[in-house]
C-alpha positions as CSV (number, residue, x, y, z in Angstrom):
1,X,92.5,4.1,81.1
2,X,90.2,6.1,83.1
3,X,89.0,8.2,80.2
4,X,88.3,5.4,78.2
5,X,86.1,3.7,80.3
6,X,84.5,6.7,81.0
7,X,83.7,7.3,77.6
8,X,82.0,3.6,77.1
9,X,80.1,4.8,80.0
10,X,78.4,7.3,78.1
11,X,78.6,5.3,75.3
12,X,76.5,2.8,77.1
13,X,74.3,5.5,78.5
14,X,73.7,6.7,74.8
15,X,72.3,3.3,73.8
16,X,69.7,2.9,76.4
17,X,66.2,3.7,76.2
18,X,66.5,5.9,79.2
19,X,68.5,8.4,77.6
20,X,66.7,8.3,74.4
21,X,63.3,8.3,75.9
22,X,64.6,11.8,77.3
23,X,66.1,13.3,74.9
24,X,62.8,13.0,72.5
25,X,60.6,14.3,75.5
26,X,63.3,17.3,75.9
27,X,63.2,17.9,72.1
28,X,59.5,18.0,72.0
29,X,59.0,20.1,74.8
30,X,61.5,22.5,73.9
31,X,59.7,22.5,70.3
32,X,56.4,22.9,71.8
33,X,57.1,25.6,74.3
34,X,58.7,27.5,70.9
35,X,55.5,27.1,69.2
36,X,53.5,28.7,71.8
37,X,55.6,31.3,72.3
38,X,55.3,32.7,68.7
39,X,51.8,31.7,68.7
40,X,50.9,33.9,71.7
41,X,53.4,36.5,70.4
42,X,52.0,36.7,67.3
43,X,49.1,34.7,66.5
44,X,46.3,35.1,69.2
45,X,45.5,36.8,72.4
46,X,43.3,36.5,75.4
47,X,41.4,39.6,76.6
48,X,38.5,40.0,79.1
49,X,35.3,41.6,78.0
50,X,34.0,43.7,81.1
51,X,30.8,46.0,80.3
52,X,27.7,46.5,79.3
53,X,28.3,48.0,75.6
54,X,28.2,44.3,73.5
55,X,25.4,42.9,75.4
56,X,23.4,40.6,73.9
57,X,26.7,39.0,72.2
58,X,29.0,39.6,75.0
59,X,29.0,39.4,78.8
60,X,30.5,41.3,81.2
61,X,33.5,38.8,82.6
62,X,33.6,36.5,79.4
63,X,37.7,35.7,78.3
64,X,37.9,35.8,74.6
65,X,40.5,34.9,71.9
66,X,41.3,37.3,69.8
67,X,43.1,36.6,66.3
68,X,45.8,38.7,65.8
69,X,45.2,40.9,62.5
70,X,44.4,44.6,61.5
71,X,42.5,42.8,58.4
72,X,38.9,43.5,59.5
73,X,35.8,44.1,58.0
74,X,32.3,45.0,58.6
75,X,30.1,42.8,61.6
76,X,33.2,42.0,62.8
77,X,33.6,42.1,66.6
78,X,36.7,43.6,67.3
79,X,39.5,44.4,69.8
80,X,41.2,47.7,70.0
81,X,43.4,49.8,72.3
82,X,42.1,52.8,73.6
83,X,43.7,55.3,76.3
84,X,45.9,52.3,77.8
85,X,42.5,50.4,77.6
86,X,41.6,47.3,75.8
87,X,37.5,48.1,74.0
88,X,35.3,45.4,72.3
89,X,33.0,46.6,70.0
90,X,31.5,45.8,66.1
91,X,32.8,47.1,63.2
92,X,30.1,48.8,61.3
93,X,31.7,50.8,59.0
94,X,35.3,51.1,56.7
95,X,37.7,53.4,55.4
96,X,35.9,55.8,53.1
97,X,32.4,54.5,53.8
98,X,29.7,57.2,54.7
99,X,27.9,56.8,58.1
100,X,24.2,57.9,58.7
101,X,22.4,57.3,62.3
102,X,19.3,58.9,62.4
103,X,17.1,60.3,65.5
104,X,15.6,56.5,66.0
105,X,19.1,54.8,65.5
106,X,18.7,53.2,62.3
107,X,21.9,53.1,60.8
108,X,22.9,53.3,56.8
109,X,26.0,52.7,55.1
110,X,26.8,54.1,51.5
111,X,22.9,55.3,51.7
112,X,22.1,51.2,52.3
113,X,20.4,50.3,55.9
114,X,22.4,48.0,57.7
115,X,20.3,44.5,59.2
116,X,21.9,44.7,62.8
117,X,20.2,41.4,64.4
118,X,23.0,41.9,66.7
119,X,21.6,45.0,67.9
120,X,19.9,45.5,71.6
121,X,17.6,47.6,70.1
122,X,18.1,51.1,67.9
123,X,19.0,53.9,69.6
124,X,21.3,57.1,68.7
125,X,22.7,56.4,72.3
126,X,25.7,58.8,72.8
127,X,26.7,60.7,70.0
128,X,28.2,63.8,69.6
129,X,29.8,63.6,65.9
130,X,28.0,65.3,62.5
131,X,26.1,63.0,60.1
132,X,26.9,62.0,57.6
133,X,30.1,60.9,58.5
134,X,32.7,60.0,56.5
135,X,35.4,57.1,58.2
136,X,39.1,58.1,57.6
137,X,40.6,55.5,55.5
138,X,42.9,52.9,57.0
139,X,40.3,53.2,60.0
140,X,36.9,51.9,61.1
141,X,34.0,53.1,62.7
142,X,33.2,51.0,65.4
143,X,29.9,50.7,67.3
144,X,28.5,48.1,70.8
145,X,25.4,45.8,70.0
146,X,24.1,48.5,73.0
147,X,23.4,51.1,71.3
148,X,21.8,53.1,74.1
149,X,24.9,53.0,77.0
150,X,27.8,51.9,74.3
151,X,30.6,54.2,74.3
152,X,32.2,54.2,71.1
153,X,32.9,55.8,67.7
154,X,29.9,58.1,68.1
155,X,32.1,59.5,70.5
156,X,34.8,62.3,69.3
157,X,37.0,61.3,71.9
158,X,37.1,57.5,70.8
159,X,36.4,58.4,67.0
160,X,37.4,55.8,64.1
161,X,40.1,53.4,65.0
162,X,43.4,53.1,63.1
163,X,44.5,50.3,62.1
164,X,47.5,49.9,64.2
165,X,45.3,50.2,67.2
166,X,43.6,47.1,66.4
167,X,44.3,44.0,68.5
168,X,42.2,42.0,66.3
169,X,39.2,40.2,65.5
170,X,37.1,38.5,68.3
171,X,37.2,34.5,67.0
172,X,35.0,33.0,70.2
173,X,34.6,33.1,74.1
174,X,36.9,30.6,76.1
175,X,35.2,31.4,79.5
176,X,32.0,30.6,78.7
177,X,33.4,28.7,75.8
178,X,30.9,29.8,72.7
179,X,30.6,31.1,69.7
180,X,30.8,35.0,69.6
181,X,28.7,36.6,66.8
């Protein structure tokens, strides 16, 4: 007797708007923490900008979202590991192209001058790599909108970056939210 009254109890529990009110609101939480997850997993990242090197675009401090991908191309602003270190910087040149930065920082790609608007101002800034230089495929040659304190792929020690160091590409700033270009 007592186990069938308990089961119209929950019977009567079932039916009520209580219980179903729950149950939706446990369902869609549970969906929407699962959504998240594998959004943050694999989908986007947050990473804070500190430095000088991307200035005008970029401030030191600013929190930007990064969309996950290794499929970048050039004027891209992009995130990368580098000794344990997450960099920012702009994609100027792709696997296979040929790099030329002359004395006054004016930089050609494939023989063609690039227009960098982006750019502080022109400068050879810290380089220690032979022109013309020819990117490794699968990797990317990487330069700040700095040009004069910007450490980057001028620099044998950071060199091109691999594709499987990439993060990915810089989509806009969250703190201050704005376009990043």
């Amino acid at each position: 007797m007592k186990q069938v009254k308990l089961s119209n109890n929950i019977k009567t529990l079932v039916k009520t708007r209580h219980f179903k009110f729950t149950v939706i609101i446990a369902a869609a939480t549970l969906v929407t923490v699962s959504l998240l997850l594998n959004l943050f997993t694999y989908g986007i990242s947050f990473v804070r900008y500190y430095g000088s090197g991307m200035e005008p675009a970029l401030s030191s401090g600013q929190v930007l979202l990064v969309q996950r991908t290794n499929r970048v191309s050039q004027g891209d602003i992009v995130a990368f590991y580098y000794n344990n270190k997450v960099l920012v910087r702009r994609v100027i040149a792709e696997g296979g192209d040929t790099l030329q930065i002359d004395s006054s920082g004016t930089v050609s790609v494939n023989g063609e001058v690039l227009d960098e608007p982006y750019a502080e101002s022109k400068s050879l800034g810290q380089c220690n790599i032979d022109f013309p230089y020819i990117v490794n495929a699968d990797s990317f040659f990487v330069m700040g909108d700095s040009r004069a304190v910007a450490m980057d792929s001028r620099l044998k020690e950071i060199g091109t970056i691999s594709t499987d160091r990439i993060i990915g590409r810089v989509v806009f700033s969250i703190i201050p939210f704005k376009s990043v270009g």
